[in-house]
N, C-alpha and C positions, 0 to 999 in steps of 0.2 A: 891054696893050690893055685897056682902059677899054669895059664896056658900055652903055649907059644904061640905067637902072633906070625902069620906069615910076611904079613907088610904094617910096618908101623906105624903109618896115618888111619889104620881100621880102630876103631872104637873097641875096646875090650869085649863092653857089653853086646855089642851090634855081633862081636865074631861067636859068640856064646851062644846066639841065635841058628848060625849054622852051623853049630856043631851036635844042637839038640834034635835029637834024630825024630822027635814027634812034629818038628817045622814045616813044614811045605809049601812049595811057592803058589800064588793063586793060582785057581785052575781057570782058563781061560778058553770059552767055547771051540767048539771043534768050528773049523778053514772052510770053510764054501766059497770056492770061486767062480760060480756061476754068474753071481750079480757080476760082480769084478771085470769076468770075460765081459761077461755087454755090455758094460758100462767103457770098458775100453775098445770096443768094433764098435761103437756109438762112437768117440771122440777121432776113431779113427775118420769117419764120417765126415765128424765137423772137421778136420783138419782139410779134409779133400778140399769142403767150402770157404774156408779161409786161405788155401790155397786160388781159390777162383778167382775170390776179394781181390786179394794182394796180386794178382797177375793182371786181372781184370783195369787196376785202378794205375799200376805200374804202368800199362801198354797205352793207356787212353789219357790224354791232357784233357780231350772236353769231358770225359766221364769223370775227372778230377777236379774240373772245375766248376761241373755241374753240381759235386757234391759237397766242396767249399763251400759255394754259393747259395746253396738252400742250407746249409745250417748255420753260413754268418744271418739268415732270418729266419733264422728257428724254427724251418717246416722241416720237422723230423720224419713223418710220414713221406714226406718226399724223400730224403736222404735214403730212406729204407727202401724208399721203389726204386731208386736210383744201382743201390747197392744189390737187390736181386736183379739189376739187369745184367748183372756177371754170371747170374747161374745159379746164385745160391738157392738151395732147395730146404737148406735146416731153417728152424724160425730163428729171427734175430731181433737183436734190441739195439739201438745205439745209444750213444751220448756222446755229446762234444762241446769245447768249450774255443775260447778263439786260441790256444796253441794245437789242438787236434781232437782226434774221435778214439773212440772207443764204440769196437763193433761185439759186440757178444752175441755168439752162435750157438743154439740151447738146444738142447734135451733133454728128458724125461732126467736120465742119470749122469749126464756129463754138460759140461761149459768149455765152449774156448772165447779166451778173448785176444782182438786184433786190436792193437792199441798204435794208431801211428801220426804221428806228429805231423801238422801242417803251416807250424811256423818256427 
């Protein structure tokens, strides 16, 4: 017995599968978007503070050169104090290397990262 095939790249056996009416696609837990919503009014958060960063660091040449200068000598803690003097309230982490930083601004459920180049 011969089936018809809808589209002729499908595997015979594979269409055979859905035609047998006891198949059923996994069941997959039921949608809670509670986490989801906080976790997304959290990054709305950090965006605010990455917006600070970036405006903060844009406006100011000495608060940009202050913070070149402490991480071409590796005082990262300094970098971080340097970096909440814009405002930021989320916690944060840096890292940087001699072309630029990476500012990551963290929560419980959510990260953003500033990533901006300074050569």
């Amino acid at each position: 017995m011969r089936y018809p095939i809808p589209c002729y790249h499908v595997n015979p056996s594979a269409a055979r599968l859905y035609r047998d009416a006891s198949w059923r696609p996994p069941a997959y837990p039921s949608v809670n978007t509670a986490s989801f919503i906080r976790s997304a009014k959290d990054a709305a958060g950090l965006l605010a503070d990455a917006q600070l960063v970036i405006y903060g660091i844009a406006a100011s040449p000495e608060l940009s050169r202050r913070i070149i200068a402490a991480a071409q000598e590796s005082k990262t803690e300094t970098v971080k104090r340097l970096i909440r003097q814009t405002g930021v309230k989320s916690n944060l982490d840096v890292s940087f290397n001699p072309d630029g930083i990476h500012i990551r601004l963290l929560h419980s459920r959510s990260r953003f990262v500033v990533a901006l180049q300074w050569s």
